[in-house]
C-alpha positions in Angstrom: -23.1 4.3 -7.4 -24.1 0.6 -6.8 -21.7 -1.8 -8.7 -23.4 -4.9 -9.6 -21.5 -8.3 -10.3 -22.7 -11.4 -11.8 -21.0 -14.5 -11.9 -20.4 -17.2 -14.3 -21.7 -20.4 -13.1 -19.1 -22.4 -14.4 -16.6 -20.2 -12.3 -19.2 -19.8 -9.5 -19.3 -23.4 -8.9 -15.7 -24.1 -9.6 -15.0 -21.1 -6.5 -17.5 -22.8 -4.3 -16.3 -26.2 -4.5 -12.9 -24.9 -3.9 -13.5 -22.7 -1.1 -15.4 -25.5 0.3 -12.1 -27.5 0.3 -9.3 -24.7 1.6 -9.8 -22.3 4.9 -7.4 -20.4 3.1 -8.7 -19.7 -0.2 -12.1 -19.3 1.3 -10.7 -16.7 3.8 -8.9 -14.7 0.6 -12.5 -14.9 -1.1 -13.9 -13.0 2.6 -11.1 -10.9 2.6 -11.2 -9.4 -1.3 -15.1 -9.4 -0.7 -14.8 -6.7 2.0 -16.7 -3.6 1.2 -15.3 -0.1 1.1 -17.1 2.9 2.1 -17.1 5.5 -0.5 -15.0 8.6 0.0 -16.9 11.8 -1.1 -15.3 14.4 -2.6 -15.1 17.5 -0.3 -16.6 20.3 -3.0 -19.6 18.3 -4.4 -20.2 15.6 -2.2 -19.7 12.8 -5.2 -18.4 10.0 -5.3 -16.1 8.8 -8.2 -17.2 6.2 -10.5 -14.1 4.2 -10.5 -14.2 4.4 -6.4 -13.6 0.8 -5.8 -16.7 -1.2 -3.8 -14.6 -3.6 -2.0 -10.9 -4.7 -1.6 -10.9 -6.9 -5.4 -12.0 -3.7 -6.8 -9.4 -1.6 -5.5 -6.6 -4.3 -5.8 -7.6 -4.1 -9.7 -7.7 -0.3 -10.4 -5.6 0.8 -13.3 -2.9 3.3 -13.3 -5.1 5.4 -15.2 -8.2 4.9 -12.4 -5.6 5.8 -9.7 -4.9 8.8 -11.6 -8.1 9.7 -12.3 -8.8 9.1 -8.3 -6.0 11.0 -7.1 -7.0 14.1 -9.4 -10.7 14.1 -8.9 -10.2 13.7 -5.1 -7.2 17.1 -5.1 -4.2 15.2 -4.2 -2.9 15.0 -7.7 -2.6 18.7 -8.3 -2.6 20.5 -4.6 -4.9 23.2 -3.9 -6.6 24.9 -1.1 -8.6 21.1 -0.6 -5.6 18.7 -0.9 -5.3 19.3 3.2 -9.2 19.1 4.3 -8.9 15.2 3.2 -9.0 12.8 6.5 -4.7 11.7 5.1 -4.3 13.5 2.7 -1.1 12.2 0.3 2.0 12.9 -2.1 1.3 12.1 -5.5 3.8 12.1 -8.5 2.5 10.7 -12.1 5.9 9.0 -12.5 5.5 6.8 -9.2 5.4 3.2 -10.6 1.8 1.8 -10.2 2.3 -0.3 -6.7 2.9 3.0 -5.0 -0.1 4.7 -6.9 -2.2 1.8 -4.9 -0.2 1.8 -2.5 -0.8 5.7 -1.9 -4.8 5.7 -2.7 -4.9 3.0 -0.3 -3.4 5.2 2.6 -5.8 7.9 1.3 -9.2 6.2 1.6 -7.4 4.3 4.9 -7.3 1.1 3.9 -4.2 -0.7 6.6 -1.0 -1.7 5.1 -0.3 0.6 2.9 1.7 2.8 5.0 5.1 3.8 3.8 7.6 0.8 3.6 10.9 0.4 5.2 13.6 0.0 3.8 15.0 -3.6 3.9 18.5 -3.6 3.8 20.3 -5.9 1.0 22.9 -8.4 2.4 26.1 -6.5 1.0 24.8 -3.4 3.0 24.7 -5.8 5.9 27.5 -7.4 5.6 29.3 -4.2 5.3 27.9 -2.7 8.4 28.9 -5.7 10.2 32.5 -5.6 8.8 33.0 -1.7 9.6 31.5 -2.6 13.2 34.1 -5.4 13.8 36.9 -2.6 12.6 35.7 0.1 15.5 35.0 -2.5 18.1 38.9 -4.1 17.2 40.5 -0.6 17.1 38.7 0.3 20.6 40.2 -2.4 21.5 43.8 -1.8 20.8 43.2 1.7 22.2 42.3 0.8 25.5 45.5 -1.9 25.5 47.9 1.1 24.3 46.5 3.1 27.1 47.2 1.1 29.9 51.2 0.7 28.3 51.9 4.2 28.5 
């Protein structure tokens, strides 16, 4: 299915004139206008409607598209096809939307939305410093006892 975009001049030019001014912005504007190619669905052969055409597309999908994605594409409710998929995923309704996206995106193999690590707050940091200093001090003291015996 062949989405087709028209723009608003006024917007149109405004983009244009900024892009023409920032390497950044204009390289976001490349970026979100990369196209994705369509996953089929392994017992038809279709291709869902809300299968998004490039990288804006698919940053904008609702919760209810994801959904609607993960189902029609058997990763929602596993069956005998869940596993024929090129990665196929995990997929919980009560995952908060970012890991919906975050999960499609793995699925169709988009980079970057691999499974995140867990960054450490500075309490748990501090704390694994702390108990560190402890075992390295009482190490220490037991090599000092053993040489006084």
């Amino acid at each position: 299915m062949e989405q087709h975009q028209t723009r608003n001049p006024k917007t149109a030019v405004l983009s244009d004139r900024r892009a023409a001014k920032n390497a950044a912005f204009r390289e976001k504007l490349r970026q979100m206008a990369l196209p994705l190619a369509p996953l089929v669905q392994l017992t038809t052969g279709e291709i869902h409607p809300c299968f998004p055409g490039t990288l804006l597309n698919f940053w904008l999908l609702t919760d209810a598209e994801l959904e609607e994605l993960a189902h029609f594409y058997h990763q929602r409710t596993p069956c005998r096809w869940t596993f024929h998929y090129p990665c196929p995923i995990a997929w919980g309704s009560e995952m908060p939307l970012e890991e919906k996206r975050r999960r499609i995106g793995r699925f169709i193999g988009l980079r970057g939305c691999e499974t995140p690590i867990r960054v450490k707050t500075e309490e748990e940091i501090h704390e694994e410093a702390r108990q560190a200093r402890l075992a390295e001090e009482e190490d220490v003291w037991r090599r000092k006892m053993y040489w006084h015996r």
